[in-house]
C-alpha positions as a Markdown table, in Angstrom:
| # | Residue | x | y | z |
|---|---|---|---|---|
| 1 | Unk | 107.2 | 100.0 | 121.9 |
| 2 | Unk | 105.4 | 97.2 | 119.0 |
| 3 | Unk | 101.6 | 97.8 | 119.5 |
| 4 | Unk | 99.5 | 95.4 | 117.8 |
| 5 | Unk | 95.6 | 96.8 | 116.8 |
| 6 | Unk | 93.2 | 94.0 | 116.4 |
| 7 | Unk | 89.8 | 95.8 | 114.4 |
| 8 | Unk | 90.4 | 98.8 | 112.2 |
| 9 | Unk | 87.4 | 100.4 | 112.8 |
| 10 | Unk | 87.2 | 104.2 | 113.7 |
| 11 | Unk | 88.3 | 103.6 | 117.0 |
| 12 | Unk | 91.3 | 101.3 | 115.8 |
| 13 | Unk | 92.5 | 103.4 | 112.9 |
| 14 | Unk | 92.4 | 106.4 | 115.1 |
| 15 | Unk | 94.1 | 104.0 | 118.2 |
| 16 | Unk | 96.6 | 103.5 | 115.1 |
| 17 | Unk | 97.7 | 106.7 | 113.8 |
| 18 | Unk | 97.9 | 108.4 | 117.5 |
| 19 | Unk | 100.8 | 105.2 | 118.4 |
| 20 | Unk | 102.4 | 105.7 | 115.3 |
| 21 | Unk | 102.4 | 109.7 | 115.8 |
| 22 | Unk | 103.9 | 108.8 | 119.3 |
| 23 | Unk | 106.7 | 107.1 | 117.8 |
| 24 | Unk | 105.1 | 103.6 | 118.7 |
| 25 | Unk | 105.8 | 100.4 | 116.1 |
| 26 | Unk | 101.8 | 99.5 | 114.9 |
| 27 | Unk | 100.4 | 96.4 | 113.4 |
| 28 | Unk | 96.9 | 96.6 | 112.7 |
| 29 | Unk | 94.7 | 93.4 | 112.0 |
| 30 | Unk | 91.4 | 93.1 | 110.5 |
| 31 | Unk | 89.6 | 90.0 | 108.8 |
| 32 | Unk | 88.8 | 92.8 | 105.8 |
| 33 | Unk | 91.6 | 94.0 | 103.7 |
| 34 | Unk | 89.6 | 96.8 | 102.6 |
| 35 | Unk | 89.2 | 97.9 | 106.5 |
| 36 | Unk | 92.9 | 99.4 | 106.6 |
| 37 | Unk | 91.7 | 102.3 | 103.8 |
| 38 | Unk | 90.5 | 104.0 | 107.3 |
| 39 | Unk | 94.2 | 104.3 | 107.9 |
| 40 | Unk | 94.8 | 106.6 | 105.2 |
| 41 | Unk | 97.5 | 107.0 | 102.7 |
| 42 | Unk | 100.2 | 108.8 | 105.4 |
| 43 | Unk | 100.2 | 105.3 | 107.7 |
| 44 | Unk | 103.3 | 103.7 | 107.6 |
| 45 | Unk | 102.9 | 100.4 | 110.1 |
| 46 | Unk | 102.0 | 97.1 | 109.3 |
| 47 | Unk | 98.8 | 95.6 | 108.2 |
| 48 | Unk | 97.7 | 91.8 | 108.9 |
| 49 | Unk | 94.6 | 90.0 | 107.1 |
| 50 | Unk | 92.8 | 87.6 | 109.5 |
| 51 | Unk | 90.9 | 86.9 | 112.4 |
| 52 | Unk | 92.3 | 88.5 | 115.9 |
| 53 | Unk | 92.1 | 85.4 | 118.1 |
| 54 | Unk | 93.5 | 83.2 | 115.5 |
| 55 | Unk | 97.1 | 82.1 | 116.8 |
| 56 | Unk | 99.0 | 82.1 | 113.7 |
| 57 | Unk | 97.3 | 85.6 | 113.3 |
| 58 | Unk | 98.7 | 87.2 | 116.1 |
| 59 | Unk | 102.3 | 85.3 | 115.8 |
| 60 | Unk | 102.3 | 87.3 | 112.1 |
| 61 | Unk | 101.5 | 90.4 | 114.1 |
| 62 | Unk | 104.6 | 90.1 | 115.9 |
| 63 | Unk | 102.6 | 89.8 | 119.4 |
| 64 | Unk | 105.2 | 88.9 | 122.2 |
| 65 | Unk | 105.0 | 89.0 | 126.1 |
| 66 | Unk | 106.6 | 92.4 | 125.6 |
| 67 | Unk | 103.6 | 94.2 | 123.2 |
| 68 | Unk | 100.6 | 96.4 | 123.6 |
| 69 | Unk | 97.2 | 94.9 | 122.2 |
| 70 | Unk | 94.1 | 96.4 | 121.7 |
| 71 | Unk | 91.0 | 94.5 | 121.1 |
| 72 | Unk | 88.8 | 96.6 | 119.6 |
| 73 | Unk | 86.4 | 94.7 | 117.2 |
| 74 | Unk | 82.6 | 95.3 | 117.0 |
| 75 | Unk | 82.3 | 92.3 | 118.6 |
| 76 | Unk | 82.4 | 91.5 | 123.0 |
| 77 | Unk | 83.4 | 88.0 | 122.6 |
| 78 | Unk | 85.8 | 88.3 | 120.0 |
| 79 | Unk | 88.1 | 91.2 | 122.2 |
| 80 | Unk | 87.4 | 88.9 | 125.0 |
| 81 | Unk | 89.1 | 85.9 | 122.9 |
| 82 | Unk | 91.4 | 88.1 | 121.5 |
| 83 | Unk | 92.7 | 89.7 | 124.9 |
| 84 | Unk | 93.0 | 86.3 | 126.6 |
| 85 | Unk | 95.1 | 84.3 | 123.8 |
| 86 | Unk | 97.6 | 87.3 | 123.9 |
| 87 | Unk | 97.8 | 86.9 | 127.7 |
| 88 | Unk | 97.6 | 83.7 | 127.8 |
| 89 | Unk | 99.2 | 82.1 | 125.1 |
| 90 | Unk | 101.4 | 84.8 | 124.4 |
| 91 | Unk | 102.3 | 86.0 | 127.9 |
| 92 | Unk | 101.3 | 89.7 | 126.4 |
| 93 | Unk | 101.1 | 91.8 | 129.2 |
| 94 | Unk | 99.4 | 95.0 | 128.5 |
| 95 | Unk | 96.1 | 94.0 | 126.7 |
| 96 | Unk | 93.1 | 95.6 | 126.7 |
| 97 | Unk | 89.4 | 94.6 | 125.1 |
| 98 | Unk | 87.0 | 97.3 | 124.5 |
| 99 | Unk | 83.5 | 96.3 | 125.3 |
| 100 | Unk | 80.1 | 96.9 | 124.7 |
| 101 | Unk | 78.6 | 95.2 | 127.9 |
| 102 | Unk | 79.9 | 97.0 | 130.7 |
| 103 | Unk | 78.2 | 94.0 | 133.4 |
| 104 | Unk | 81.1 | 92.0 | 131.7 |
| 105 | Unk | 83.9 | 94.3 | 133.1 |
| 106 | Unk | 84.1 | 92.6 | 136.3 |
| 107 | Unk | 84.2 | 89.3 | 135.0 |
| 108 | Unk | 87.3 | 90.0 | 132.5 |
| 109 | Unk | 88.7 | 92.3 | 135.5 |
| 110 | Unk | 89.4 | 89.0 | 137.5 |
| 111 | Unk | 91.1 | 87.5 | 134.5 |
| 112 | Unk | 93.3 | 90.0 | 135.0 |
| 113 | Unk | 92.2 | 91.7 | 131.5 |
| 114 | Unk | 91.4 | 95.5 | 131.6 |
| 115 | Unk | 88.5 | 96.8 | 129.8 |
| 116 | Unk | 87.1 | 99.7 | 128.0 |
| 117 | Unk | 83.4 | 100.1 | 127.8 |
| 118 | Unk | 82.6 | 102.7 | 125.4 |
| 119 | Unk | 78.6 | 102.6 | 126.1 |
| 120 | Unk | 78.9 | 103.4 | 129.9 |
| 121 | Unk | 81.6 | 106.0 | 129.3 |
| 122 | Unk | 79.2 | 107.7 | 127.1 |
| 123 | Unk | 76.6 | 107.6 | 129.0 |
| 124 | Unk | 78.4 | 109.0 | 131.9 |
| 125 | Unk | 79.9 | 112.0 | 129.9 |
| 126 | Unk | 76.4 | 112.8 | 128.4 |
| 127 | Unk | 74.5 | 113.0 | 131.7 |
| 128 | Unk | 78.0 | 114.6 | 133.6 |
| 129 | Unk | 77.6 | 117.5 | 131.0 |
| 130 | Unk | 74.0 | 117.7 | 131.4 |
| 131 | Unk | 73.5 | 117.6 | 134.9 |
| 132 | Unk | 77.1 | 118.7 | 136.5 |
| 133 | Unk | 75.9 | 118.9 | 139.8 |
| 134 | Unk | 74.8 | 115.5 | 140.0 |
| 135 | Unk | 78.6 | 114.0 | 140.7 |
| 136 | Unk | 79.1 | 111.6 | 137.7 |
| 137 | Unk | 80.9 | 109.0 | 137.3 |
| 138 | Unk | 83.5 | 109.4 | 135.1 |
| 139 | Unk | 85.9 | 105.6 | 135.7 |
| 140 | Unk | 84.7 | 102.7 | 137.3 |
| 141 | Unk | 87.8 | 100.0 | 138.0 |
| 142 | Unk | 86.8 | 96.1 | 137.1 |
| 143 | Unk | 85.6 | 95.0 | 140.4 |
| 144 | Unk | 83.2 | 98.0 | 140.5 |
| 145 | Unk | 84.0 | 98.9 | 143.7 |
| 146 | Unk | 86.0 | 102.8 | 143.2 |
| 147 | Unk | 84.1 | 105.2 | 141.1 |
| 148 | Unk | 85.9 | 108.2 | 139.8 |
| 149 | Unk | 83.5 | 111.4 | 139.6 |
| 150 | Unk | 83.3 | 115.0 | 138.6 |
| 151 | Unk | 81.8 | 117.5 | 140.8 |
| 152 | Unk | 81.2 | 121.3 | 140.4 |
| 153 | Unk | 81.4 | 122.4 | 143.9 |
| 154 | Unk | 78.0 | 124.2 | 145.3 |
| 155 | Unk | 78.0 | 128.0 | 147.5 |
| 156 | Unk | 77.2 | 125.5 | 150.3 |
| 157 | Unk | 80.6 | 124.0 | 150.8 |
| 158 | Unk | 82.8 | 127.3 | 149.4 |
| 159 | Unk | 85.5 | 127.8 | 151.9 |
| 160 | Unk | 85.7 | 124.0 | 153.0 |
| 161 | Unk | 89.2 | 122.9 | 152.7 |
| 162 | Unk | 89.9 | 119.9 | 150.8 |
| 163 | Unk | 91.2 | 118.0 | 153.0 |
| 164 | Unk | 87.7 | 118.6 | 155.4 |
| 165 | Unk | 85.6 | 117.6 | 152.7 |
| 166 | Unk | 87.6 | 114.3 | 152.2 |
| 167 | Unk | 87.0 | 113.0 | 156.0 |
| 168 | Unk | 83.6 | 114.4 | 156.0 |
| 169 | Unk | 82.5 | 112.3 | 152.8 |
| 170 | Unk | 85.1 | 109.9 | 152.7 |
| 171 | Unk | 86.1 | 110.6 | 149.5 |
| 172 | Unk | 89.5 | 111.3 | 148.1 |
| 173 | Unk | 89.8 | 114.3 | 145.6 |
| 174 | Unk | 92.6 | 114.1 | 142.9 |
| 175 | Unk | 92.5 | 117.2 | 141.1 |
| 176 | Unk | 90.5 | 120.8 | 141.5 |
| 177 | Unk | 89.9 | 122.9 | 138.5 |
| 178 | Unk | 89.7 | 126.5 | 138.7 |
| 179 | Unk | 90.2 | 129.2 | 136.1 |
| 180 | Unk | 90.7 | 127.0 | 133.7 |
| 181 | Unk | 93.9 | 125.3 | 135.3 |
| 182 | Unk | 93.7 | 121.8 | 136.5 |
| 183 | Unk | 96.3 | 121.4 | 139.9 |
| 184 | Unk | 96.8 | 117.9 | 141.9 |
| 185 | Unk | 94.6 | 118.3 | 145.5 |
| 186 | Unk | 96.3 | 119.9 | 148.0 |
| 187 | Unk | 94.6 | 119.1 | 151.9 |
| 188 | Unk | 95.2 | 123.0 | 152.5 |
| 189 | Unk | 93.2 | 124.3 | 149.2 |
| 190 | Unk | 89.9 | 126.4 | 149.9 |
| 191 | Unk | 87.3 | 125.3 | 147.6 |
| 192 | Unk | 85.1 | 127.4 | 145.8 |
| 193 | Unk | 81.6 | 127.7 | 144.3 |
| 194 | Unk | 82.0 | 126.0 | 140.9 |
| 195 | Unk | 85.4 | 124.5 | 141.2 |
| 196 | Unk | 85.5 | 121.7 | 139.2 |
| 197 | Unk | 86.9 | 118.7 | 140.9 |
| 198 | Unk | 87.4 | 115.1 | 140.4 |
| 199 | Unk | 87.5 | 112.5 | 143.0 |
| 200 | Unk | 87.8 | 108.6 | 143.8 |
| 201 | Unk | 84.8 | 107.5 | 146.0 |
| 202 | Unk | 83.9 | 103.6 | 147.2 |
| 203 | Unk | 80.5 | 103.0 | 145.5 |
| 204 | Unk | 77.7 | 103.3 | 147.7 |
| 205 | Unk | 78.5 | 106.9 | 148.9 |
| 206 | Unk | 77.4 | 108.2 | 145.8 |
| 207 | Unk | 73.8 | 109.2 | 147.6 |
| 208 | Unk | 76.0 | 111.6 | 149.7 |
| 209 | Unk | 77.5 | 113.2 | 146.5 |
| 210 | Unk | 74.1 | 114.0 | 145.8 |
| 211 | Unk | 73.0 | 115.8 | 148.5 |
| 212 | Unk | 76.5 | 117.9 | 147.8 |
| 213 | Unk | 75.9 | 118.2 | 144.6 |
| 214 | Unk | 72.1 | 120.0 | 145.0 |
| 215 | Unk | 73.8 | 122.1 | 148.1 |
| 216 | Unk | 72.3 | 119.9 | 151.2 |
């Protein structure tokens, strides 16, 4: 599939030679020619000079309705512009705009552009991995409203099956890892103390997690 890489910063370069690697077609675009040296010697797509949201930009890039774009500037409103002249003047459909603000994901969401916002996914990870009990979240989808979140399992609930905790929380857990192998949730599974799992709550119930998470 073409894939067209608007930024060639560390995330784009990277973005760049992973597609590539994947047997992908890659055109990367950056308003600085010397931006592409991230690429290194071994890449072997195509490189366009200019700004991303420019039209005659993107029609040099080969965007169609049929190609991948990545907005993935420094910048907010520039992977916003970006994302929404490939949709919209380009009928691209699989665009996505990485972005700094993540109070802007919403917004783009109803647009019908998906977003990537590398601040709150940090922050998530970094307290996840500091305080695993706490139920982290790990996704949130545009509209805010489904939460995915990590959750080493306490003593308290060991020997609850999966299916039990689900209606009692009203969560849905999508996979359990144990022993260091990951499985899909299966209703019938025991879980045990210090099972790792991951699963898709509606925001609000979060308080809940908690009190699982400390062994309430």
């Amino acid at each position: 599939m073409d894939a067209v890489i608007v930024g060639c910063g560390r995330v784009g370069s990277t973005l760049a030679q992973q597609l590539l690697a994947t047997g992908h077609r890659v055109c990367v675009v950056d308003r600085k020619a010397d931006s592409f040296r991230r690429l290194g010697d071994n890449y072997t797509g195509k490189t366009v000079v200019g700004v991303g949201f420019d039209r005659e930009v993107l029609e040099a890039a080969g965007v169609t309705e049929t190609t991948a774009v990545a907005a993935v500037t420094s910048g907010d409103n520039s992977n916003i512009l970006i994302a929404r002249v490939a949709r919209e003047q380009f009928g691209a459909q699989r665009v996505v705009a990485r972005i700094y603000d993540p109070q802007r994901a919403a917004v783009y969401g109803r647009l019908g552009i998906s977003t990537v916002a590398s601040v709150a996914w940090t922050v998530g990870r970094i307290k996840g991995d500091l305080f695993p009990d706490a139920g982290h979240s790990l996704w949130s989808d545009p509209s805010e409203t489904i939460d995915i979140h990590e959750l080493r399992t306490p003593a308290a609930i060991a020997g609850t099956s999966i299916a039990e905790f689900e209606k009692q929380h009203q969560v849905r857990v999508v996979s359990l890892s144990r022993n260091g192998a990951t499985t899909l949730a299966d209703g019938s599974l025991l879980l045990q103390q210090d099972d790792n799992i991951h699963l898709a709550i509606v925001r609000g119930t979060l308080l809940n997690l908690d009190a699982v998470g400390k062994g309430h």
